[in-house]
C-alpha positions in Angstrom: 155.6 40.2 112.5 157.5 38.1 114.8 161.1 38.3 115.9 162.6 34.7 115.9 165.8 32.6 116.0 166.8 29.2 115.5 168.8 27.6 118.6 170.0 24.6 120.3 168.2 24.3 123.4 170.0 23.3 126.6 169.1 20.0 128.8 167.0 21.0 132.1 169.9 19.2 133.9 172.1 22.4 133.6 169.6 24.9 135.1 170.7 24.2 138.6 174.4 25.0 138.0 173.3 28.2 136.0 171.6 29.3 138.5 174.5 29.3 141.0 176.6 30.7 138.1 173.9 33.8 137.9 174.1 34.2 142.0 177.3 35.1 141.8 177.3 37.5 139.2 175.2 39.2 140.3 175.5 43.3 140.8 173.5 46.7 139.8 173.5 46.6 135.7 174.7 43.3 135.2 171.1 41.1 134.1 170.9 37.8 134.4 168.9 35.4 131.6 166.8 33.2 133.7 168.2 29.8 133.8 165.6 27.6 132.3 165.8 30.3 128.7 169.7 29.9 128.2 170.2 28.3 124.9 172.9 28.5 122.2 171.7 30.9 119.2 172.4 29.3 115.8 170.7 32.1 113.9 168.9 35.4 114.8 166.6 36.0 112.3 164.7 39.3 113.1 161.7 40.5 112.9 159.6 37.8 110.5 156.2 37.6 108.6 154.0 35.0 110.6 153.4 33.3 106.8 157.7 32.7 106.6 157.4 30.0 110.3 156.4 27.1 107.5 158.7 27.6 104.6 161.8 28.3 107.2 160.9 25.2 108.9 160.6 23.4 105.3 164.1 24.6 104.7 165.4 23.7 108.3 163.9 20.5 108.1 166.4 19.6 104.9 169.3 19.9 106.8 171.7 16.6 106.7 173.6 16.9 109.9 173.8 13.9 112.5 172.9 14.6 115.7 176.3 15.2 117.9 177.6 15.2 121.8 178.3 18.8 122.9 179.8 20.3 125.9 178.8 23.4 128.2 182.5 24.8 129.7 184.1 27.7 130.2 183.3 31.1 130.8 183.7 34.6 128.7 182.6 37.6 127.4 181.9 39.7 124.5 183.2 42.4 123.2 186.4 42.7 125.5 186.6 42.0 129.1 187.3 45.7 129.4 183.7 46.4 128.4 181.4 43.5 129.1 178.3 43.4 127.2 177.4 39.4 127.6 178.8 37.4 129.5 178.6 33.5 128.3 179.1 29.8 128.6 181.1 28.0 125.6 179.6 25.5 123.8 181.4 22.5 122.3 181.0 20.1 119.6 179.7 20.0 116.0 177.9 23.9 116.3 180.3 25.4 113.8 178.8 22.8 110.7 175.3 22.6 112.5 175.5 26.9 111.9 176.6 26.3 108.1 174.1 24.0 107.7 171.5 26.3 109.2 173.3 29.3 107.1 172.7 27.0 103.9 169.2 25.8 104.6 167.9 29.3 104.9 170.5 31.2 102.1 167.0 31.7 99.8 165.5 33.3 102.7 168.3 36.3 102.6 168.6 36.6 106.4 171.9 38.6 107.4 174.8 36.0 107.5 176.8 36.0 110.7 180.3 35.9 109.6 181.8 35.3 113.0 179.6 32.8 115.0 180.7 31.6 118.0 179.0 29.1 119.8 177.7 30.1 123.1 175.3 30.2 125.6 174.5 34.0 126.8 173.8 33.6 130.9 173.9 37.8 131.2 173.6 41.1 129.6 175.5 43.9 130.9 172.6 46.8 130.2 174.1 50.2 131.8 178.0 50.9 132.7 179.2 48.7 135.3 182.5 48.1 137.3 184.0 46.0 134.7 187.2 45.4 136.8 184.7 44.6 139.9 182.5 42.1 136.8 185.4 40.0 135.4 186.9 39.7 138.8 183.6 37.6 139.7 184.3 36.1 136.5 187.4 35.0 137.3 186.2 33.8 141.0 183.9 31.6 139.1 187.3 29.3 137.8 186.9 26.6 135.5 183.5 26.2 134.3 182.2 23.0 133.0 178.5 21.9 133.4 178.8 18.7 131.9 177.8 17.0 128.0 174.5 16.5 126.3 173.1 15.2 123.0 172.3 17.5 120.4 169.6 15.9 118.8 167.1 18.8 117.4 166.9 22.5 116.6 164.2 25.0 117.7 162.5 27.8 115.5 161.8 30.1 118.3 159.8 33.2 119.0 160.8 36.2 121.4 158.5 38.4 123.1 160.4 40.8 124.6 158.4 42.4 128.0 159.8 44.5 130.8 160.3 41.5 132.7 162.4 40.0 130.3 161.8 37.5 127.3 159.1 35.0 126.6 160.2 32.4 124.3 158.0 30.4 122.8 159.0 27.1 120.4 157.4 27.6 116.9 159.0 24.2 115.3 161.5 21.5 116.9 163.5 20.0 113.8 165.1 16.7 114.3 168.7 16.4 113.3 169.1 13.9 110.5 172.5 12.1 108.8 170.6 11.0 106.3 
């Protein structure tokens, strides 16, 4: 079994500013993805049978959706900014029809559908009680976030190997996004 997700991955370009992002968040609880992993999640799939990589990627692989400009700005957090579990950066663009496509392409599959999808790119994981005042007042510090556009042009099947030192991500199958 491997645990897997589809995702857009984020241009190498943004790292830099993520990394400053990260710096100043950073306090005791608060865990910050490392910069060169952040990606927007389409899909998390779970915990897969090696012999399903294929026939998901055959069904990714039929999605018609033309590759579209996105945007990385803003700043929030899930659940409530009273109690901070992840904070994120919002994506913009085509996501919410590139997630129904991805939704469609894998319906046969019977993966849990995600009824509220929200396009984003997780940057930390709040892991034991913190001072959420203290949190979103660095939130709020941070001001008006915007890291710039890129083209989203593909989607990754990926696989998580979650360690003690924090995720390994490795990319099973890159789809290209197709119109027609």
């Amino acid at each position: 079994m491997i645990r897997a997700f589809i995702a857009v991955e984020l241009p190498e370009k943004f790292i830099p500013e993520i990394k400053r992002l990260g710096s100043e968040m950073k306090m005791p609880g608060v865990r910050l993805v490392e910069p060169g992993l952040v990606h927007i999640t389409l899909k998390f799939l779970g915990d897969i049978h090696e012999n399903k990589v294929e026939p998901i990627a055959s069904a990714l692989s039929q999605i018609r959706c033309k590759p579209f400009e996105a945007g990385i700005k803003g700043i929030g957090v899930f659940p409530k900014p009273s109690y901070v579990r992840v904070v994120w950066l919002g994506a913009q663009g085509d996501f919410d029809t590139l997630h129904l496509n991805v939704e469609k392409a894998l319906s046969e599959f019977r993966f849990k559908k995600e009824d509220d999808f929200t396009p984003h790119a997780t940057i930390a994981r709040v892991k034991q009680p913190v001072n959420s005042t203290e949190l979103t007042e660095k939130i709020k510090n941070i001001g008006n976030v915007d890291l710039g556009t890129f083209s989203v042009s593909s989607i990754s099947l990926k696989k998580s190997t979650l360690t003690p030192s924090g995720p390994i991500y490795e990319t099973l199958k890159e789809i290209k996004l197709s119109g027609t």
